[in-house]
N, C-alpha and C positions, 0 to 999 in steps of 0.2 A: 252214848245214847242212854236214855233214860230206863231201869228198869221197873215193871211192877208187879204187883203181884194183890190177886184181888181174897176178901175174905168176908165171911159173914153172912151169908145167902142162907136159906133155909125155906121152910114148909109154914106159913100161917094163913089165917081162917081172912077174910074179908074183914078191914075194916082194922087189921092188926099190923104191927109197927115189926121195923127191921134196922136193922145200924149196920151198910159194910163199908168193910174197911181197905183202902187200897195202901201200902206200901208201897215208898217210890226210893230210890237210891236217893241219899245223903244232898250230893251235889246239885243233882238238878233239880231238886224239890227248890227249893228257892226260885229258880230261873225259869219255870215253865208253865206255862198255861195248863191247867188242871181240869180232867174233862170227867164224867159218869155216860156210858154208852149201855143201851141194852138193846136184844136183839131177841124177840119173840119168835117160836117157832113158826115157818115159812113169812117171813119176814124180812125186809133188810136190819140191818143198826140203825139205830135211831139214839141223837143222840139227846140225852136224857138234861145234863146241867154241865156247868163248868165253871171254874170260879179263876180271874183273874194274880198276878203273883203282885201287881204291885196295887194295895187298899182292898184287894178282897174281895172287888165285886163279882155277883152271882148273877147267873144268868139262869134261865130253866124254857123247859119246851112245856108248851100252855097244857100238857096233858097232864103234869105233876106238881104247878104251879099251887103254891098254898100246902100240898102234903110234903112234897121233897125240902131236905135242906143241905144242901152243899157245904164242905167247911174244912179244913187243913192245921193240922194239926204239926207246928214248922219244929217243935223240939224232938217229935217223936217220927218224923218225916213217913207222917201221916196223913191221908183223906180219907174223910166219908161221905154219908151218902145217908141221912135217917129217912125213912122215909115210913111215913105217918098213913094213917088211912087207908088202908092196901085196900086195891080191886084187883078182880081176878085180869083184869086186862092187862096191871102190872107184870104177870106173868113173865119171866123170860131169862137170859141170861144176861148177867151184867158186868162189862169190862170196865176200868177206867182207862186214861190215856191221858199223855203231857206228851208238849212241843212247846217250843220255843221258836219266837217268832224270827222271821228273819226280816231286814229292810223297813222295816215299819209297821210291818202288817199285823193286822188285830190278831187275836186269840182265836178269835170265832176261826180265821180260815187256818191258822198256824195247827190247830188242830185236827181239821181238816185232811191233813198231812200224814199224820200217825198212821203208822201202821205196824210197831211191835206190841201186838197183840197176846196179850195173856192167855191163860185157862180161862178167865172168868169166874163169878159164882152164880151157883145158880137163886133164883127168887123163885118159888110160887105159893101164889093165892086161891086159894078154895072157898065156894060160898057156902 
């Protein structure tokens, strides 16, 4: 099973940029749908972006669209997460998460699946 381990969260003003970084094990960084979840206090997770393992496509939730950029990094069996423009709604904790799909099924629901869940890092935005 996939492990990860999330980094780079921190304290910025409105309007201010962030880069975190997930760690994923060797192995199945190649083979698994690649996800960014954030979960705002009294809130569920919400999941933020994900980017496909075979051409890289990204996906994102229309609230991050245009700030966030999703991206992997396959020699350093790395993901990030830059994410530009911060609003205080940004606000929250952020995990990533990979699966691998089984039977044909897209990314979108394979991740859906996940559930070894990390520490997270935290994000927040102040105006």
């Amino acid at each position: 099973q996939v492990q990860v381990a999330e980094s780079g969260g921190g304290s910025v003003q409105a309007g201010g940029s962030l880069r975190l970084s997930c760690a994923v094990s060797a192995y199945t960084y190649r083979r698994n749908c690649m996800a960014w979840f954030r979960q705002a206090a009294g809130k569920e997770r919400e999941r933020v972006a994900y980017i496909l393992p075979i051409g890289g496509s990204t996906y994102y939730t229309d609230s991050v669209k245009g700030r966030f950029t999703i991206s992997q990094d396959n020699a350093e069996f790395t993901m990030y997460l830059q994410m530009n423009s911060l609003k205080p709604e940004d606000t929250a904790m952020y995990y990533c998460a990979a699966a691998s799909p089984i039977y044909g099924e897209s990314c979108y629901t394979a991740i859906a699946r996940f559930n070894n869940w990390g520490q997270g890092t935290q994000v927040t935005v102040s105006s």
